[in-house]
N, C-alpha and C positions, 0 to 999 in steps of 0.2 A: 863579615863578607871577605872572601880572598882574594888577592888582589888578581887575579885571573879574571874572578865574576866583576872585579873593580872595573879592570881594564876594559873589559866587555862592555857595561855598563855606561864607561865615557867614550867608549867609539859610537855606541849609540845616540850617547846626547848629542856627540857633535853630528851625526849624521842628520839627526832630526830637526838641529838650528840649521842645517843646510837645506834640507825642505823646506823648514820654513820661509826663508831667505828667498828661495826660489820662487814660492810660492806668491809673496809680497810684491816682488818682480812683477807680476804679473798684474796689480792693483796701478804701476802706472799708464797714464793716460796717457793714449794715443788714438790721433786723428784717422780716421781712414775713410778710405774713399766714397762709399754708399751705405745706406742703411741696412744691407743686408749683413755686411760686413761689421758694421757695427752692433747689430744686435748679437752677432754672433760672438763676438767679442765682449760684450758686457754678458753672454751663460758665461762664457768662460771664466769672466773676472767673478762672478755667481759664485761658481762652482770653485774656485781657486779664494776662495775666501771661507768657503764651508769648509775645504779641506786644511786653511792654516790654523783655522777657530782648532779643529781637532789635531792636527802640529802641536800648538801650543798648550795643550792640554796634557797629551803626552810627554812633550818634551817638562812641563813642568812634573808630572808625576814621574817621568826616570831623575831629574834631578833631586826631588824628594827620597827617590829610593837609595840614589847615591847619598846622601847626605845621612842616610839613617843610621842609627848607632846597632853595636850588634843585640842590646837585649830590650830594642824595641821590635814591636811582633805588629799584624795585624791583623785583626780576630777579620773571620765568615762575620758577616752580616745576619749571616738567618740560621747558623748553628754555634755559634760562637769560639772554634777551634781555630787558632793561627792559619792564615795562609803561608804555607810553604813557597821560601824564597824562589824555586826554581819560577811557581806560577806567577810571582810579582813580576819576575824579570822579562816572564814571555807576555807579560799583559799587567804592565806597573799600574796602570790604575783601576783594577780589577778593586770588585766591594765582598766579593764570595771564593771560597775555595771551587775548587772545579767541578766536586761532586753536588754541591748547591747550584753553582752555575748552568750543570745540566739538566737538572730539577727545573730551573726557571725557565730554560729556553724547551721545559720539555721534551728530551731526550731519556732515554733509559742508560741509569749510572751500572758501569762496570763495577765488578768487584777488582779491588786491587789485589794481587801477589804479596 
């Protein structure tokens, strides 16, 4: 990897421990005034706990990808060919190359150039 896609790579992580961070923010308790208020603030804390679960998830799979060596690869799931670095980078926990991926979500694959 070069130290460009490195760099890139760690402005990432760190952006995503700041989501995180933020998001955890939000897990403390506080009092407020009525119940309407308060239910509405426990979706929130809901919903801001769904989204650190998936933080944390990512932010550990860019750290994996930074930590990788250059001549470890990681094969498609369903056709067994390396995933190309650029698609890790835009979607580090990805299990398929792009063209399987479209396959799965059911879209019709381009032919590449």
């Amino acid at each position: 990897m070069d130290e460009e896609t490195l760099h890139r790579l760690q402005a990432e992580i760190a952006e995503e421990q700041e989501r995180l961070r933020s998001l955890q923010e939000l897990f403390q308790g506080a009092s407020l005034p009525d119940v309407a208020d308060e239910a509405a603030h426990l979706e929130a804390v809901r919903f801001a706990g769904a989204l650190a679960a998936r933080s944390a998830r990512r932010l550990k799979a860019l750290q994996a990808l930074a930590e990788r060596r250059e001549e470890e690869v990681r094969l498609c799931e369903d056709c067994g060919d390396p995933i190309p670095l650029s698609r890790l980078l835009a979607a580090p926990d990805c299990v398929c190359c792009r063209a399987c991926q479209a396959l799965r979500d059911g879209e019709s694959v381009k032919e590449e150039d």
